[in-house]
VEXRO-928980 format. One record per residue: residue number from 1; residue in one letter; chain; y, x, z of N, C-alpha, C, O in turn. Coordinates in nm, 3 decimals, decimal comma, always signed. Example, Ala and Ser with C-alpha at 12.3 -4.5 7.8 and 13.67 -1.06 7.14 Angstrom:
residues 2
PT   num   residuo   cadena   n_north    n_east      n_up   ca_north   ca_east     ca_up   c_north    c_east      c_up   o_north    o_east      o_up
PT     1         A        A    -0,569    +1,319    +0,780     -0,450    +1,230    +0,780    -0,330    +1,320    +0,780    -0,332    +1,424    +0,846
PT     2         S        A    -0,225    +1,285    +0,708     -0,106    +1,367    +0,714    +0,003    +1,290    +0,787    +0,114    +1,341    +0,804
end
This chain:
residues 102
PT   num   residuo   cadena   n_north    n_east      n_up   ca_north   ca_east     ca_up   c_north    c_east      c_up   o_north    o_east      o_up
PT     1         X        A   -19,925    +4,105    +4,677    -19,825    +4,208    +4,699   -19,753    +4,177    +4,831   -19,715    +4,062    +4,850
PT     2         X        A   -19,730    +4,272    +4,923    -19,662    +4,272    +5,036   -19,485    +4,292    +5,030   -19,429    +4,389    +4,976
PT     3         X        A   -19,425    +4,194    +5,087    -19,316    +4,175    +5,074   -19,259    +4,339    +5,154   -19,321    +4,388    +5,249
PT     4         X        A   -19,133    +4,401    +5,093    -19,071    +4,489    +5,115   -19,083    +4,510    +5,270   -19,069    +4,408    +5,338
PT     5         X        A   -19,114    +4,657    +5,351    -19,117    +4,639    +5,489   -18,939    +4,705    +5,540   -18,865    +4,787    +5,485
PT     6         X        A   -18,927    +4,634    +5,649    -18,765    +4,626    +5,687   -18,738    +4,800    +5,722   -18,829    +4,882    +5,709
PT     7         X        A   -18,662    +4,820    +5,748    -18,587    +4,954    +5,829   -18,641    +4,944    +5,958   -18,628    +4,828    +5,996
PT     8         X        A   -18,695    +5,014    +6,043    -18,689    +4,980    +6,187   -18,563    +4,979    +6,260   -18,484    +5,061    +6,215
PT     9         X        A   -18,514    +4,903    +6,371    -18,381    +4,842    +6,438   -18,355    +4,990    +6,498   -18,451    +5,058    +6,534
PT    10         X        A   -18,254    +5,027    +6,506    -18,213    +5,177    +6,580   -18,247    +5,178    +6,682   -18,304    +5,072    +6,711
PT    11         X        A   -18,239    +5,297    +6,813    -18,296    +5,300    +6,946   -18,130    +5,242    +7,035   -18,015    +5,287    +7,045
PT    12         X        A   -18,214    +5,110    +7,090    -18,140    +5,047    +7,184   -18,145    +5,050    +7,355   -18,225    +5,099    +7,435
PT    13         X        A   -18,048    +4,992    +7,366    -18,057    +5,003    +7,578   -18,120    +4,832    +7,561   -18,106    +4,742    +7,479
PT    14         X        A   -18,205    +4,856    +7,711    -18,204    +4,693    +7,692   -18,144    +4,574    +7,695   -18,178    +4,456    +7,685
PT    15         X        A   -17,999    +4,666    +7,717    -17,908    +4,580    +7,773   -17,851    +4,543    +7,588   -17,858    +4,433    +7,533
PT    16         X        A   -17,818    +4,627    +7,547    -17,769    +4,633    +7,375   -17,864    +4,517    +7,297   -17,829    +4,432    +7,215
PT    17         X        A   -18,000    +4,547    +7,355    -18,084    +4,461    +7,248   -18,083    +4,339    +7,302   -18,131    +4,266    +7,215
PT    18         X        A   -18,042    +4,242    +7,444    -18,026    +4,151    +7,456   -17,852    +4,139    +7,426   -17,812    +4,033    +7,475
PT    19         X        A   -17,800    +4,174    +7,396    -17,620    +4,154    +7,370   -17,664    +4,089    +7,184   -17,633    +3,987    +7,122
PT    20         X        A   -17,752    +4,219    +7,147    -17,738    +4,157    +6,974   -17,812    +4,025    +6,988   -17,754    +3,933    +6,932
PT    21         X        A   -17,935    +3,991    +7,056    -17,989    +3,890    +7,060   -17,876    +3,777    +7,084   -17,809    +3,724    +6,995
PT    22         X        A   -17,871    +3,754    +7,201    -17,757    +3,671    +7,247   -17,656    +3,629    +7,116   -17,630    +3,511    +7,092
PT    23         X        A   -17,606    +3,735    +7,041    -17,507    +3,712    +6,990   -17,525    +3,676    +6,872   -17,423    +3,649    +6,808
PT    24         X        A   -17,661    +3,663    +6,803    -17,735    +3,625    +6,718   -17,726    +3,478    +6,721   -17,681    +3,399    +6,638
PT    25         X        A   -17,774    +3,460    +6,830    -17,819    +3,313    +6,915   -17,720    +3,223    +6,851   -17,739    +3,142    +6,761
PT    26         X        A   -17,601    +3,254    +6,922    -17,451    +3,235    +6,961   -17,406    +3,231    +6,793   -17,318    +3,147    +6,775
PT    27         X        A   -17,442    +3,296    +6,679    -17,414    +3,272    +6,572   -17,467    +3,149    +6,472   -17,403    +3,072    +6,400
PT    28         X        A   -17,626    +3,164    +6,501    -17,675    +3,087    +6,458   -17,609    +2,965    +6,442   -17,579    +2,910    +6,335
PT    29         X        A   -17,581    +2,908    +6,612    -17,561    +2,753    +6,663   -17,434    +2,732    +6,606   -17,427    +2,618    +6,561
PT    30         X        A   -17,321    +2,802    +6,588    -17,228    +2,800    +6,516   -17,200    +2,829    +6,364   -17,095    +2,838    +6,300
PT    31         X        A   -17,329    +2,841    +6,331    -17,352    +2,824    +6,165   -17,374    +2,618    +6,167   -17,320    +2,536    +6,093
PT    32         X        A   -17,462    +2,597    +6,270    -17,508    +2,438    +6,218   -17,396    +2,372    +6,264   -17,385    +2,251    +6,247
PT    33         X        A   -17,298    +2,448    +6,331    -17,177    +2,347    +6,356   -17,115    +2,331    +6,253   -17,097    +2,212    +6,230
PT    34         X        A   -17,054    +2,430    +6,141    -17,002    +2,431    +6,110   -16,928    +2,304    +5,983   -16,978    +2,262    +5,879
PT    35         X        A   -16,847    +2,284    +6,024    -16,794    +2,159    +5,926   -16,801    +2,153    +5,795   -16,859    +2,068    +5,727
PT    36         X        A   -16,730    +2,262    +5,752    -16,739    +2,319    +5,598   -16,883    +2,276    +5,544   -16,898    +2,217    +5,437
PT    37         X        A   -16,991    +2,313    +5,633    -17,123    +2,308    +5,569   -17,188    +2,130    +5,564   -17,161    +2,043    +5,647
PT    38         X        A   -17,257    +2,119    +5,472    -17,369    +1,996    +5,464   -17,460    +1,981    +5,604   -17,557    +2,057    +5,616
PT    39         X        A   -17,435    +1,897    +5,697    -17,508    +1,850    +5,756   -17,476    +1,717    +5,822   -17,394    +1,640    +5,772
PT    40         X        A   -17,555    +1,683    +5,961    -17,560    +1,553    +5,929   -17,459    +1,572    +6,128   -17,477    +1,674    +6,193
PT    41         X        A   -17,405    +1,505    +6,159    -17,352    +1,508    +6,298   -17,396    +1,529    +6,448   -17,328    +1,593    +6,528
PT    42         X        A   -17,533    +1,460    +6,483    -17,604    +1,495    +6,524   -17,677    +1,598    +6,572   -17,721    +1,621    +6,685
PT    43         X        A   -17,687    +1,693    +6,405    -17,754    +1,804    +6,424   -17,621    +1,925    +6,474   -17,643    +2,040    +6,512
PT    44         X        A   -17,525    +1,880    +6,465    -17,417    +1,957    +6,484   -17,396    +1,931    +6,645   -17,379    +2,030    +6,716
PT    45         X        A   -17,396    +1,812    +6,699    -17,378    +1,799    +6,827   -17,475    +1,846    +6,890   -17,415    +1,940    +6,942
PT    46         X        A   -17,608    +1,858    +6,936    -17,750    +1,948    +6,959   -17,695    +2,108    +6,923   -17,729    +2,203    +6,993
PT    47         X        A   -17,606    +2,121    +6,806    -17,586    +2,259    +6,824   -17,490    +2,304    +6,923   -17,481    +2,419    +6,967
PT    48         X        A   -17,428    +2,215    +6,951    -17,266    +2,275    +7,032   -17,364    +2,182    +7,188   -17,292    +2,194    +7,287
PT    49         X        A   -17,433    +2,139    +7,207    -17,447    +2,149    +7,319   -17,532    +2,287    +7,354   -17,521    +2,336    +7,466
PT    50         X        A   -17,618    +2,349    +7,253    -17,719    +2,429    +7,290   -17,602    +2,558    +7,284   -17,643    +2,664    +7,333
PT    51         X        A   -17,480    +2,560    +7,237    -17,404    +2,679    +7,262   -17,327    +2,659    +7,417   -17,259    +2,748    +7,469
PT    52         X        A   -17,335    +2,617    +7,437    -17,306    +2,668    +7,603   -17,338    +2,726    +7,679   -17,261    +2,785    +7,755
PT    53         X        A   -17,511    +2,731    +7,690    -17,609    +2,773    +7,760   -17,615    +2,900    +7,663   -17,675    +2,993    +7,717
PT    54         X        A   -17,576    +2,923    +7,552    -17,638    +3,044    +7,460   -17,499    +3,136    +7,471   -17,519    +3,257    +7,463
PT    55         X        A   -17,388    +3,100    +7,483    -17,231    +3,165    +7,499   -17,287    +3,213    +7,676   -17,257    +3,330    +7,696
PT    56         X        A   -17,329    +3,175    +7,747    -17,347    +3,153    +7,883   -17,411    +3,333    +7,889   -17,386    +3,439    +7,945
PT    57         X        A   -17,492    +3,284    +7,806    -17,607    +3,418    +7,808   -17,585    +3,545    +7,701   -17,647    +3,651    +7,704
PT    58         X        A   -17,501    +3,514    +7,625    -17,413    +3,624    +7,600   -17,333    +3,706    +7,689   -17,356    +3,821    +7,725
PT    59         X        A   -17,210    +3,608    +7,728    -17,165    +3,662    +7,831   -17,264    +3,771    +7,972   -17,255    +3,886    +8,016
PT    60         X        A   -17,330    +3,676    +7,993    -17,470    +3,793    +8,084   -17,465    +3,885    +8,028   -17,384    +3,966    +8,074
PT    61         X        A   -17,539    +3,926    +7,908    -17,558    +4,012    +7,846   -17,452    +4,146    +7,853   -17,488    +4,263    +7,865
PT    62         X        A   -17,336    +4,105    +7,844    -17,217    +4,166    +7,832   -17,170    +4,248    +7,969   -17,117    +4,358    +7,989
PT    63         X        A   -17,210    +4,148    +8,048    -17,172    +4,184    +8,172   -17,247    +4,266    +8,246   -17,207    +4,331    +8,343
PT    64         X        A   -17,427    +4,265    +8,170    -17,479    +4,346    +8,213   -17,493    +4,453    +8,197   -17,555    +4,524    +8,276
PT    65         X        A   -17,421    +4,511    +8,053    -17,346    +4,628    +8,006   -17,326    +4,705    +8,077   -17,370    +4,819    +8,092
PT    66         X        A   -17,223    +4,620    +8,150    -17,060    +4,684    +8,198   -17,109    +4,688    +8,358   -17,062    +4,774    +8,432
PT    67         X        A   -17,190    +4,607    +8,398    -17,287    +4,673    +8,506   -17,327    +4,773    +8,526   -17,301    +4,842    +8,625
PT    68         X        A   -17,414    +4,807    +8,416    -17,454    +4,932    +8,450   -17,417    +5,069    +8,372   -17,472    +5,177    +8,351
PT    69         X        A   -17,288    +5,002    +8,340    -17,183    +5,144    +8,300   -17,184    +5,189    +8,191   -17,130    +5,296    +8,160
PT    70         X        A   -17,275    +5,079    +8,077    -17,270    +5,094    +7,927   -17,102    +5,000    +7,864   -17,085    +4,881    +7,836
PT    71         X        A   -16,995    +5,127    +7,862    -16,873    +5,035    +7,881   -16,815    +5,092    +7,738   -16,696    +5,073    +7,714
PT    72         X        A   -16,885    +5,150    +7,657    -16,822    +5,137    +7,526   -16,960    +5,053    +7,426   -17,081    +5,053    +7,449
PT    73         X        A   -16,889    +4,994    +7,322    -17,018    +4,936    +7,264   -17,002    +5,014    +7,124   -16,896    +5,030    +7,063
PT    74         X        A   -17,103    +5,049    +7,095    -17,110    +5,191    +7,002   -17,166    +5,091    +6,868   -17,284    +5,060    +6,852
PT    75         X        A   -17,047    +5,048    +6,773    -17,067    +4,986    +6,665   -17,135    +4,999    +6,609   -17,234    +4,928    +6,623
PT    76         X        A   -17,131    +5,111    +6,492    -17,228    +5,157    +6,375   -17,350    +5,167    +6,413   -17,416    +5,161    +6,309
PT    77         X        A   -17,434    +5,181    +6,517    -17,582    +5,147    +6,604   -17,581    +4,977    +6,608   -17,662    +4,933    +6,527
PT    78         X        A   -17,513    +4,878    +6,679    -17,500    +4,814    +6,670   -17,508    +4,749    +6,567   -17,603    +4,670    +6,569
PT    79         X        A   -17,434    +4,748    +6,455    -17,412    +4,691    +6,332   -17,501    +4,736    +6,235   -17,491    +4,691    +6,121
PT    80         X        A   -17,602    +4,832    +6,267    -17,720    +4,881    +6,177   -17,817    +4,777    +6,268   -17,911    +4,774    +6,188
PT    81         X        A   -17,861    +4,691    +6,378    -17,898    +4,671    +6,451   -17,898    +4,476    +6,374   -17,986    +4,394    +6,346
PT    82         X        A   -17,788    +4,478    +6,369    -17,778    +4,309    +6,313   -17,807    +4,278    +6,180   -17,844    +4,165    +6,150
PT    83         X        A   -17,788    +4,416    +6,056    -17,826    +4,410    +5,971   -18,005    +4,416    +5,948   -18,052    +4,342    +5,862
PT    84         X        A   -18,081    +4,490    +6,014    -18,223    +4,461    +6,015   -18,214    +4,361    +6,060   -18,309    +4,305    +6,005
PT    85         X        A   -18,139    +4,237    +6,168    -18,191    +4,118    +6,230   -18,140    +4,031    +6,097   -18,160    +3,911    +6,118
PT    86         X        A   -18,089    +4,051    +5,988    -18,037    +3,945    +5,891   -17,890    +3,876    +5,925   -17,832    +3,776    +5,884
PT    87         X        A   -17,859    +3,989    +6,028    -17,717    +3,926    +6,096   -17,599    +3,874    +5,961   -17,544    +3,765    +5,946
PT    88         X        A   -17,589    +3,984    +5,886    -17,471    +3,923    +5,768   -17,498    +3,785    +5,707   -17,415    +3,694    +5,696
PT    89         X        A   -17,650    +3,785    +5,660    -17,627    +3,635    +5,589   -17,618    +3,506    +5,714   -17,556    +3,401    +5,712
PT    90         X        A   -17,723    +3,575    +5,837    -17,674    +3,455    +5,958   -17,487    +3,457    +5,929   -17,450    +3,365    +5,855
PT    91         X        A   -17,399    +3,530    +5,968    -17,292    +3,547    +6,007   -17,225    +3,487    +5,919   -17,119    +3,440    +5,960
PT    92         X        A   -17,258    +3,466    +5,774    -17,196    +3,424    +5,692   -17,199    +3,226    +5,674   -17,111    +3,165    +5,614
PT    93         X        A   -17,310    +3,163    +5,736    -17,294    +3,079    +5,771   -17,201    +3,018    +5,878   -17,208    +2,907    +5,930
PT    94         X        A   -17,138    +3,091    +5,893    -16,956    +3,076    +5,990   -16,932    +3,069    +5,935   -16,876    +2,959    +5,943
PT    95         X        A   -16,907    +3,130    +5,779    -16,757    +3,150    +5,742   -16,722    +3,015    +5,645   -16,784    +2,913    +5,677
PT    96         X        A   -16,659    +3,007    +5,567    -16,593    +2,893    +5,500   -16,637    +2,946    +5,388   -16,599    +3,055    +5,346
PT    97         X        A   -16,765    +2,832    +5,303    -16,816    +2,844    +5,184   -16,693    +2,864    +5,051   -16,580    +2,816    +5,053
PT    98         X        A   -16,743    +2,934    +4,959    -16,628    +2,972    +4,848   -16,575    +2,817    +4,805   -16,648    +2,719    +4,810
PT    99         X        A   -16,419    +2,814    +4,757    -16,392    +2,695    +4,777   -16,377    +2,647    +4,581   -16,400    +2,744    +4,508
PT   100         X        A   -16,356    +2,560    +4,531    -16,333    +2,540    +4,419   -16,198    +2,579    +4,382   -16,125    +2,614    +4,475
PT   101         X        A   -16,153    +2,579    +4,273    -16,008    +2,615    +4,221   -15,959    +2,485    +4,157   -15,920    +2,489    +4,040
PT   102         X        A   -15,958    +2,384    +4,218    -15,896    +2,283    +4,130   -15,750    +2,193    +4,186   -15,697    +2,109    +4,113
end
C-alpha cells in the first residue's frame, strides 16, 4: 500500500520558495538547539554553528524579495506552503515540550 500522496505546495515566486526553504533550514537547526529537548551538547553546538550560515541565507532570501519588489509576504500561500513541507511539526520542535504538573 502506498503511503497517502501530499497536497501539491501552492504556486510560488522563486524568491518565496527559497524564503520557506531558508526558513525551514533556520528552524530545523533551532529545533536541535533546543535545551528543553534530549540531546547531547555537541550536537547542539554543530547546530548553532550551522545557523549562522543558514540565518545568513535567510536573510538573502528576504532581501531578495524586497529586491525585486515582492514587498508584501502573502501568508495564507505561504503557510499552506510550510504545511505540505511538515513545517508545524518541524516548528514545534522550538517550542517548549508540555511540561509536568507537579
Amino acid at each position: 500500500m502506498l503511503p497517502p500522496e501530499l497536497p501539491p505546495l501552492p504556486a510560488l515566486t522563486r524568491a518565496e520558495a527559497e524564503l520557506i526553504d531558508r526558513y525551514l533550514d533556520v528552524v530545523d537547526l533551532l529545533g536541535r538547539i533546543n535545551p528543553a529537548r534530549h540531546g547531547d551538547t555537541y550536537r547542539g553546538l554543530r547546530a548553532a554553528q550551522a545557523l549562522v550560515a543558514k540565518s545568513r541565507a535567510l536573510r538573502d532570501a528576504l532581501e531578495l524579495m524586497h529586491t525585486r519588489g515582492e514587498n508584501e509576504v502573502h501568508a495564507p500561500t505561504l503557510a499552506r506552503a510550510l504545511r505540505v513541507l511538515d513545517g508545524e511539526r518541524r516548528a514545534a520542535r522550538v517550542a517548549l515540550p508540555p511540561g509536568s504538573e507537579s
